[in-house]
C-alpha positions as CSV (number, residue, x, y, z in Angstrom):
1,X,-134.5,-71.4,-67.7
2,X,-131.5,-69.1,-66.8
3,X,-129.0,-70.3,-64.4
4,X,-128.5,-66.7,-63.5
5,X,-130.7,-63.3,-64.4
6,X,-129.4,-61.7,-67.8
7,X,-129.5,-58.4,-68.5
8,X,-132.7,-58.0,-70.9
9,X,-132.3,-55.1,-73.4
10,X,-134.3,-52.6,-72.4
11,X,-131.9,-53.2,-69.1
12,X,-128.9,-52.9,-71.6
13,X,-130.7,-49.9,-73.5
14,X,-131.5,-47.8,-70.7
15,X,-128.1,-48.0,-69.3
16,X,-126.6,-47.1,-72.6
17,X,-128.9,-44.2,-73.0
18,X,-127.5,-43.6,-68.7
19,X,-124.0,-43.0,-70.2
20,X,-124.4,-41.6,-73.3
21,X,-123.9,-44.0,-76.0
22,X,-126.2,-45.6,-78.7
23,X,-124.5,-49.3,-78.5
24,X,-122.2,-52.1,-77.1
25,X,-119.9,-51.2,-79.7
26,X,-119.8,-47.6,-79.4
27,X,-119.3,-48.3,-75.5
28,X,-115.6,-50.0,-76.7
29,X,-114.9,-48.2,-79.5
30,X,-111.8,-46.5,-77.8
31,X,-110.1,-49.8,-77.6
32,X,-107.5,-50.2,-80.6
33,X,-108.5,-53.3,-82.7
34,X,-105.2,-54.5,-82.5
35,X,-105.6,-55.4,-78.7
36,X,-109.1,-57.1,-79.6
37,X,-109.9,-60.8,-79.3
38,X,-111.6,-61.8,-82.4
39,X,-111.3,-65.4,-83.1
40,X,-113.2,-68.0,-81.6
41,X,-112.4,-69.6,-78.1
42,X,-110.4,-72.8,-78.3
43,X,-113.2,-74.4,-76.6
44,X,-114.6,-78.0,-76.5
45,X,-118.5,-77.7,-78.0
46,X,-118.9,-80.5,-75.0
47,X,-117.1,-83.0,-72.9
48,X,-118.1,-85.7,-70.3
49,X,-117.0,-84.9,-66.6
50,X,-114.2,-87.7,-67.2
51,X,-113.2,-86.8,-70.9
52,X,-112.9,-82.9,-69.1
53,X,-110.7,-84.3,-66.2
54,X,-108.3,-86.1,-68.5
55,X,-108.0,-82.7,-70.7
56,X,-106.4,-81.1,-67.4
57,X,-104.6,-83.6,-66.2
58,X,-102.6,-83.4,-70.0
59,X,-102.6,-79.6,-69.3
60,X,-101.0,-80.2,-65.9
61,X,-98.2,-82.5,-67.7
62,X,-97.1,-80.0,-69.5
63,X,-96.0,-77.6,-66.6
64,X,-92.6,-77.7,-65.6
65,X,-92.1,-77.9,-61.7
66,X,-88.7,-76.4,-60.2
67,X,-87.4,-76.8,-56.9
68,X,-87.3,-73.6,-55.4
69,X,-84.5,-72.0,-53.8
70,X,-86.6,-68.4,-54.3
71,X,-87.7,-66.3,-51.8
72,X,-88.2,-62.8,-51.2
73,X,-91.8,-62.9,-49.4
74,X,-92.7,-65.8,-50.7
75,X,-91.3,-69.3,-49.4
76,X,-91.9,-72.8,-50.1
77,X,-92.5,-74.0,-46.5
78,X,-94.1,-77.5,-46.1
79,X,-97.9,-77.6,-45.8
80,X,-99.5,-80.4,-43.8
81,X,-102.5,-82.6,-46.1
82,X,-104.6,-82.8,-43.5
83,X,-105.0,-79.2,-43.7
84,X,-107.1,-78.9,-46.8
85,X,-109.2,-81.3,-45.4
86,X,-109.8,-79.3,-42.1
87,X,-111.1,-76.3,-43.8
88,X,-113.6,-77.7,-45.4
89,X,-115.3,-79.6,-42.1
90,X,-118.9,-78.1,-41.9
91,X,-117.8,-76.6,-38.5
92,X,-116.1,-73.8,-40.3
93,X,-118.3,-73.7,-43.2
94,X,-120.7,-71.4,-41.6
95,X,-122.0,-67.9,-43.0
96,X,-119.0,-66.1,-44.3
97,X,-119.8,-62.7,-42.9
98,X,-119.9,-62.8,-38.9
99,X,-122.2,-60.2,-38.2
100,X,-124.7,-63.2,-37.2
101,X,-122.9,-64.7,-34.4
102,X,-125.8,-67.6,-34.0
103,X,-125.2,-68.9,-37.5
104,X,-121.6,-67.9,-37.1
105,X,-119.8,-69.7,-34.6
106,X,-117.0,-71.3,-36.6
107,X,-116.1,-68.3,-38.8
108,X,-116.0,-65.9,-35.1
109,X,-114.2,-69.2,-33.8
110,X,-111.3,-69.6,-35.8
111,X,-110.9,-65.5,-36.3
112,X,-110.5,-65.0,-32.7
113,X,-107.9,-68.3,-32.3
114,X,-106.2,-66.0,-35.7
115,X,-106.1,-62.9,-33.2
116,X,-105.0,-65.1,-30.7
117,X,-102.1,-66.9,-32.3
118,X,-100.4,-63.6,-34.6
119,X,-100.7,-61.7,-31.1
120,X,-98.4,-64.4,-29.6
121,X,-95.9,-65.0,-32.3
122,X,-95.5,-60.9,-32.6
123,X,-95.6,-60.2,-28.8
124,X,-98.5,-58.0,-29.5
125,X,-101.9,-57.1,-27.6
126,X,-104.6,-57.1,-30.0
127,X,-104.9,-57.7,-33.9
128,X,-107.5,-58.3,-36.5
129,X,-108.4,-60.7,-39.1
130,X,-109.2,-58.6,-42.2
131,X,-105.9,-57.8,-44.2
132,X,-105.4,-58.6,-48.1
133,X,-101.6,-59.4,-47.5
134,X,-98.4,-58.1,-46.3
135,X,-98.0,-55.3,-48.6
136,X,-101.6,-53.5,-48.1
137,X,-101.2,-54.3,-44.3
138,X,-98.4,-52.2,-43.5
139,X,-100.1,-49.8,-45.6
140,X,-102.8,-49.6,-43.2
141,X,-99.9,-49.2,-40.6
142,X,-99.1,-46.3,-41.9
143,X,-102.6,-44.6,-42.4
144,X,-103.1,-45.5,-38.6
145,X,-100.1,-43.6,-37.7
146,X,-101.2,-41.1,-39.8
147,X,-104.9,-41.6,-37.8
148,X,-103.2,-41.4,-34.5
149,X,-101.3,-38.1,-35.1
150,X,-104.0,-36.4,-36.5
151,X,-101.9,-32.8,-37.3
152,X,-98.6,-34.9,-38.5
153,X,-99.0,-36.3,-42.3
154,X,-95.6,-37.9,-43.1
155,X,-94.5,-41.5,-42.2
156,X,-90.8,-43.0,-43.0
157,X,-90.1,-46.1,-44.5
158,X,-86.6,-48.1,-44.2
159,X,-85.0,-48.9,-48.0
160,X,-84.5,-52.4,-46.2
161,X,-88.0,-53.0,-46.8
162,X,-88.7,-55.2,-49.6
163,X,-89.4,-53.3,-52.6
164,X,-93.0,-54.5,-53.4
165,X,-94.0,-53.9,-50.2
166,X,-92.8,-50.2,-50.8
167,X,-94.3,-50.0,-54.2
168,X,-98.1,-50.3,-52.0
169,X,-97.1,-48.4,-49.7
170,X,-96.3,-45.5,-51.9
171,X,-99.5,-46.1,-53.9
172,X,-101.6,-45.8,-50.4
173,X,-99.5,-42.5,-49.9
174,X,-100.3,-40.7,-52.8
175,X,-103.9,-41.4,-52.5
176,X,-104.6,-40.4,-49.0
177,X,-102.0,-37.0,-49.2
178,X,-99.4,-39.0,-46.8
179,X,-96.1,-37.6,-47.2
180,X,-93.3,-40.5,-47.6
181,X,-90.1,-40.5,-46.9
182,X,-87.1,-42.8,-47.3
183,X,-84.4,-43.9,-44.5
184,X,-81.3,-45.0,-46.4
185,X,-80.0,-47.9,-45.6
186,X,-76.1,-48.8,-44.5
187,X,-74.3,-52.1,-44.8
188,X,-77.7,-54.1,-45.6
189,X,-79.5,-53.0,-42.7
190,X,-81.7,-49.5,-42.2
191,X,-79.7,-46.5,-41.3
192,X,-80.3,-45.7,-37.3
193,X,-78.3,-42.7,-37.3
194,X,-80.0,-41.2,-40.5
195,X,-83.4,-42.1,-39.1
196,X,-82.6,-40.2,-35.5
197,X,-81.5,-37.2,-38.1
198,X,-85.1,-37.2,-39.5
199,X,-87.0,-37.5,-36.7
200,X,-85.9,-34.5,-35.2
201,X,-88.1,-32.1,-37.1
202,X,-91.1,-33.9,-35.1
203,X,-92.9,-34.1,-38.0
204,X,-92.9,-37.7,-38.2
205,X,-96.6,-40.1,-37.5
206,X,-94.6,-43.2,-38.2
207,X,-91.2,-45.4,-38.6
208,X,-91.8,-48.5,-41.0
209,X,-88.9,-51.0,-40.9
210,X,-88.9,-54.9,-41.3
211,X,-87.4,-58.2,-40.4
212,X,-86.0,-60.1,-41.5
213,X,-85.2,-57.4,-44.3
214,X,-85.3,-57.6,-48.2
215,X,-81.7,-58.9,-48.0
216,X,-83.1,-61.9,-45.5
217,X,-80.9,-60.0,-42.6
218,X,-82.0,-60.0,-39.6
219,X,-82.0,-56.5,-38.4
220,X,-81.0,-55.3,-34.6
221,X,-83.7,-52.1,-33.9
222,X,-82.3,-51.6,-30.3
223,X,-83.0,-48.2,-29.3
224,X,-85.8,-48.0,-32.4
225,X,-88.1,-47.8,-30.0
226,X,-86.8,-45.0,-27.4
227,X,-86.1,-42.5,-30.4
228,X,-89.1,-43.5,-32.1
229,X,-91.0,-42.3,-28.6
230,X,-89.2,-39.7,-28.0
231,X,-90.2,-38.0,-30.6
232,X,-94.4,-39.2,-30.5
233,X,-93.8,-41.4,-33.2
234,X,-94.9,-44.8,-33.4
235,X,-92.5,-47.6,-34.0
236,X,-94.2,-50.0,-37.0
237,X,-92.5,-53.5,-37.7
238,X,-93.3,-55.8,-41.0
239,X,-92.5,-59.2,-39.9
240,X,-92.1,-62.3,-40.9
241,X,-94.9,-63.9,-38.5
242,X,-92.7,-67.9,-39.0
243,X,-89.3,-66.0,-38.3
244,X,-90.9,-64.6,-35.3
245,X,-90.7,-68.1,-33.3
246,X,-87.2,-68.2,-33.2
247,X,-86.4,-64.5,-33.9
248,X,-87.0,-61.5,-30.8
249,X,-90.5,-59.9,-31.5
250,X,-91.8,-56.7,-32.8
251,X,-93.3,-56.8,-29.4
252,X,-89.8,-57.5,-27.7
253,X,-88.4,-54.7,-30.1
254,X,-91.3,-52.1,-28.3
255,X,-93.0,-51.7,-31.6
256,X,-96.6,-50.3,-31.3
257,X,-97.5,-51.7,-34.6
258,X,-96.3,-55.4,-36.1
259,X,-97.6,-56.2,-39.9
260,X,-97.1,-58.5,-42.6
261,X,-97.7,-61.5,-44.5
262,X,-99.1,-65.0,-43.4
263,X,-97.9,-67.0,-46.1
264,X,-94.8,-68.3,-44.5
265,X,-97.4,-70.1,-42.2
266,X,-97.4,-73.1,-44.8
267,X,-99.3,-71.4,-47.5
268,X,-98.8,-73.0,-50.8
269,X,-96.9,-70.4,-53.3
270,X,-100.2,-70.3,-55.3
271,X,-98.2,-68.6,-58.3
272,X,-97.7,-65.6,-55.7
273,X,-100.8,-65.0,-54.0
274,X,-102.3,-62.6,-52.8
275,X,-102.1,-64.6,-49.3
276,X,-103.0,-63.3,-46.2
277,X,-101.8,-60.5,-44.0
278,X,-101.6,-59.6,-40.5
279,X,-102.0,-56.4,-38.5
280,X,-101.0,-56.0,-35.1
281,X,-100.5,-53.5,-32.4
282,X,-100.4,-52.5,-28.9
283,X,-103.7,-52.2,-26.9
284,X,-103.7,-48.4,-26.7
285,X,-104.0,-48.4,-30.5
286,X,-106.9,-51.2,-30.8
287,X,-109.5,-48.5,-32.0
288,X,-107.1,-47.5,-34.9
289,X,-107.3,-51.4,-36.8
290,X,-109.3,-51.3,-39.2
291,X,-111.2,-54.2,-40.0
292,X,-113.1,-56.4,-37.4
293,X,-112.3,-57.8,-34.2
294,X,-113.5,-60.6,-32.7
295,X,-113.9,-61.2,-28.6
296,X,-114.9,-64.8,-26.5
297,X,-117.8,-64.5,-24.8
298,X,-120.6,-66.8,-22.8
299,X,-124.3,-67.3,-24.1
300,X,-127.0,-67.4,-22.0
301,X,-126.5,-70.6,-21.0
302,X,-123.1,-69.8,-19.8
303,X,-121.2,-71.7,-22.7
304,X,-118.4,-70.2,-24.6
305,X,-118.8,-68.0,-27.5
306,X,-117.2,-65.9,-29.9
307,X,-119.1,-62.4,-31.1
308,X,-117.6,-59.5,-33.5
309,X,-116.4,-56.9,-30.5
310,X,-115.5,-54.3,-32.6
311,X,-115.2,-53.0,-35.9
312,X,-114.7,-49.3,-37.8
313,X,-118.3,-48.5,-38.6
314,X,-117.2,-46.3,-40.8
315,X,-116.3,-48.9,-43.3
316,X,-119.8,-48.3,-44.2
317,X,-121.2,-45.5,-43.1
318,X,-118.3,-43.1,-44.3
319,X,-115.6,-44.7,-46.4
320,X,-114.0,-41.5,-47.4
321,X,-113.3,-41.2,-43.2
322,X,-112.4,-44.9,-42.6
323,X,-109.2,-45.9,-41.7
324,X,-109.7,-48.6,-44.5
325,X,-111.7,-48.4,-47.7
326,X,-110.8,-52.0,-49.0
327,X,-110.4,-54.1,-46.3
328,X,-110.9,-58.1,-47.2
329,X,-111.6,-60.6,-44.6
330,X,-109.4,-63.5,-46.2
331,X,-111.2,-65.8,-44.3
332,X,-110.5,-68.6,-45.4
333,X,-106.8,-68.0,-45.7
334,X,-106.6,-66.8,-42.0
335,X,-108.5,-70.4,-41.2
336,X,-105.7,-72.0,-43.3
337,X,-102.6,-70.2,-41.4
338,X,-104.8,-70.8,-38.2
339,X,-104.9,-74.9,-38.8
340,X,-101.3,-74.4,-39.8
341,X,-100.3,-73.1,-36.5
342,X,-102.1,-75.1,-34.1
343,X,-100.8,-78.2,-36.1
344,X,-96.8,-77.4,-35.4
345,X,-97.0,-75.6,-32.4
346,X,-94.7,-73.4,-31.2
347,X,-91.7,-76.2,-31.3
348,X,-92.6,-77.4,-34.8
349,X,-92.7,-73.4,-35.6
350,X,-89.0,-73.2,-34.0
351,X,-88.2,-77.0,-36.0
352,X,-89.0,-75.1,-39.1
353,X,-87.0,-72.3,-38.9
354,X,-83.4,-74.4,-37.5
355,X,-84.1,-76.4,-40.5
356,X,-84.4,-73.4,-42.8
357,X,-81.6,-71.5,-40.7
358,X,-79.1,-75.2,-41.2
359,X,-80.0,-75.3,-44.8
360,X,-79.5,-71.9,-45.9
361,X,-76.0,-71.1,-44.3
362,X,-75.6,-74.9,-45.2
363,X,-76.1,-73.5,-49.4
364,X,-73.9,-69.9,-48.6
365,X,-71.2,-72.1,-47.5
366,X,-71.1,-74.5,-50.3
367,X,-71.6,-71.1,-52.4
368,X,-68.7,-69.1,-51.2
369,X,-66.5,-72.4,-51.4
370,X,-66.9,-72.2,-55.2
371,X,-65.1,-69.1,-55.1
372,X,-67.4,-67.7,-57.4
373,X,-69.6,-66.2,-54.9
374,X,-69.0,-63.6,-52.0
375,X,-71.8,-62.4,-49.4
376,X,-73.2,-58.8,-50.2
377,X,-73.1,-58.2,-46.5
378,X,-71.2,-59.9,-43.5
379,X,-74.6,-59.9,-41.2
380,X,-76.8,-62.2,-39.7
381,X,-79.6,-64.4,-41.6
382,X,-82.0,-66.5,-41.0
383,X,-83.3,-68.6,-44.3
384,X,-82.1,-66.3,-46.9
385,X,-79.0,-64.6,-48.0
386,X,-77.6,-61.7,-50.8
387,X,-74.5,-62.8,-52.8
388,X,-72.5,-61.5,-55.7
389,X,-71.3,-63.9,-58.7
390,X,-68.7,-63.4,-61.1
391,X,-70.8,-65.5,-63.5
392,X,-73.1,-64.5,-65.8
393,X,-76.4,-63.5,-63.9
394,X,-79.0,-64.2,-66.4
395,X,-77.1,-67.1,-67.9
396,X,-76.6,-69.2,-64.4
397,X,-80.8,-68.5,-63.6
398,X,-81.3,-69.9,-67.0
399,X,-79.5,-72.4,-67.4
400,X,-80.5,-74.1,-63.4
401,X,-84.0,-73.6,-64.9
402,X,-83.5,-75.5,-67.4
403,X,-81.9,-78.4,-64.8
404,X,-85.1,-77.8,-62.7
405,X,-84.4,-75.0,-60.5
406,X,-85.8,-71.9,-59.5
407,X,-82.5,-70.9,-58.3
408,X,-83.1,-66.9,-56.9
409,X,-83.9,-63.9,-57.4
410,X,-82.0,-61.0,-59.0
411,X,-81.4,-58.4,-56.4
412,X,-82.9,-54.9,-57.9
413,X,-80.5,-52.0,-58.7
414,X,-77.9,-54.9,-59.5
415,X,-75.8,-56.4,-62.0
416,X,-74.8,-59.2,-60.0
417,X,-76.1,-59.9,-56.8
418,X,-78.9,-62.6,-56.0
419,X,-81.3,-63.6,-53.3
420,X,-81.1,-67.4,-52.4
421,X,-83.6,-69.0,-49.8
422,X,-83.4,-72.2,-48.2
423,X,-86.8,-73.4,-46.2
424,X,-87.1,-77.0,-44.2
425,X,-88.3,-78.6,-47.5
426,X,-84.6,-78.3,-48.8
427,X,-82.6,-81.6,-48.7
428,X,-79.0,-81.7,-48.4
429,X,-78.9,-83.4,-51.7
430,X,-81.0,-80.6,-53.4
431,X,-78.7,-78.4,-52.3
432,X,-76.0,-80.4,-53.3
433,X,-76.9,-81.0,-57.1
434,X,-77.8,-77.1,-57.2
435,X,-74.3,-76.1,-56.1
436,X,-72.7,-79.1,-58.8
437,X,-74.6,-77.6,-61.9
438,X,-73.4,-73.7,-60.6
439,X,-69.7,-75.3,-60.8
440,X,-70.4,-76.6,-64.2
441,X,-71.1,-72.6,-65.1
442,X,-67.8,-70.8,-66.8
């Protein structure tokens, strides 16, 4: 018996004959030999379930953890055990797809406490539970600007905006015949003047900035909003949703739209995702998200209950219409951020971010004393910092890697600047020993 249905070869044949060619091999023939695999797989024949577990746990010994002081979208913020235990309590486990709200209770449950929880840290009035991460989130941003305008096609993006994030945005853009333009950005920090300048032609759908930005400044938008408006534009914000309980809101900021990423909400670095991301916006905009919403309810019997409200029906009845063609639930990851969040509460949320906030201008101090270091730009931050060196870039980043640290990340279109982070997981005496082994460097 089969464990799963094969294809048979008449199945194999007929779709061969389908496409146009007379075998498997003539289907890859176009693939250059030298790229092949053609050796056999360094496979066990067989192995017990114990003689398998001790073969991983010798794979495992040979990796070589760092202590991170890396950020740039991706932090190394404490994740609580009980956590992993939680999301796998039968309560949740229900049907993954919610369309069933009788079999679905948990999955609708913890989706609308998701809505719930991203509209409070981003001072926002709705949101969804159906982005792939940050990055493809704010490009949905933008293609609802876009869907809001209807007769405006262009949408302008701050150069403070990380540069991955950018990358997806501009891939999104070129695909759906979005034109993309760039505000430049002045002293670390996005360009207000230079953005005012632009969106005088009235041509604009939609202003993308973030915060805290790719240089981990935390950026001041007033009066964003009022020349944003003024000009029937909407105002979108990618923000860091843990930074948000300490920091003033995209909400607070007026922003219609607030995106990003949910992995500072204690998800494990998980060699860099994808993780989960958020979209936000303002009630007026609620039929733009794409995705699903879910609303609380009561059943007959007058008990609480959650039900899908809302979502784009185009998703399947006209993709090449719908705000979103690829439009993951992540599920399980919004259940993880969700278990995260109602485990610190909003003063662990703030604990975290003075911790991060003390240990990372703790590090640039302890940095700039070695006299080999000097701040790219004299402006606010809240867990991570821009700095030049006079020492050899590559050299320092290899050799604290070879002492156990992931020590930052090269800033792009530099020779000599790097991004440090600090989160709460960062002792002093981490810090400490980091800062001894960079003094030990020519």
């Amino acid at each position: 018996m089969y464990k799963y249905f094969p294809h048979t070869e008449s199945d194999i044949a007929e779709m061969l004959e389908r496409i146009g060619v007379s075998s498997l091999d003539d289907l890859y023939a176009e693939i250059p030999e030298s790229i092949r695999f053609d050796k056999d797989y360094n496979l066990h024949k067989s192995m017990s379930e114990d003689e398998v577990r001790s073969y991983f746990k010798e794979l495992g010994n040979l990796n070589h953890p760092l202590i991170s002081f890396a950020g740039g979208g991706a932090y190394d913020h404490y994740s609580p055990s009980v956590i992993a235990q939680l999301i796998a309590r039968s309560e949740y486990l229900t049907a993954y797809t919610p369309y069933q709200p009788e079999i679905s209770q948990g999955t609708l449950q913890y989706i609308f406490e998701f809505q719930s929880m991203i509209c409070e840290l981003t001072g926002m009035e709705c949101c969804n539970a159906s982005m792939y991460d940050g990055a493809t989130a704010t490009a949905e941003a933008m293609l609802m600007a876009i869907a809001h305008a209807k007769k405006r096609n262009k949408v302008i993006i701050s150069r403070t905006v990380s540069e991955r994030v950018i990358a997806v945005v501009e891939t999104y853009a070129r695909f759906h015949g979005v034109v993309l333009d760039y505000i430049p950005e002045k002293e670390g920090v996005t360009d207000k003047a230079a953005m005012e300048q632009m969106l005088a032609a009235d041509d604009v759908a939609g202003v993308i900035v973030s915060t805290p930005n790719r240089y981990g400044i935390i950026e001041d938008f007033t009066g964003f909003s009022e020349s944003t408006h003024a000009h029937k534009t909407l105002f979108i914000v990618n923000a860091d949703p843990s930074a948000m309980a300490v920091l003033k809101t995209p909400g607070e900021w007026g922003a219609d739209i607030a995106c990003g990423d949910g992995q500072s909400l204690g998800m494990p670095l998980n060699f860099g995702g994808p993780y989960v991301g958020y979209l936000a916006a303002t009630r007026d905009l609620v039929r733009k998200l794409p995705g699903r919403i879910v609303g609380a309810t009561k059943d007959v019997d007058g008990k609480r209950a959650f039900v899908l409200t809302l979502q784009a029906r185009e998703q399947h009845i006209r993709r090449q219409k719908a705000n979103s063609n690829i439009c993951s639930n992540q599920s399980l990851m919004a259940l993880y951020v969700t278990i995260y969040m109602a485990l610190m509460g909003k003063r662990g949320l703030q604990e975290v971010n003075e911790k991060s906030y003390a240990g990372a201008h703790y590090l640039c101090d302890k940095l700039l004393a070695t006299g080999k270091f000097s701040l790219c730009f004299d402006k606010p931050f809240l867990k991570e910092f821009a700095v030049r060196t006079t020492l050899n870039r590559e050299k320092l980043l290899k050799h604290l890697e070879e002492k156990g640290f992931l020590a930052g990340i090269p800033v792009e279109g530099t020779d000599d600047a790097l991004l440090f982070c600090v989160t709460e997981k960062r002792t002093r005496e981490e810090i400490d020993n980091l800062v001894s082994l960079i003094e030990q460097e020519g």
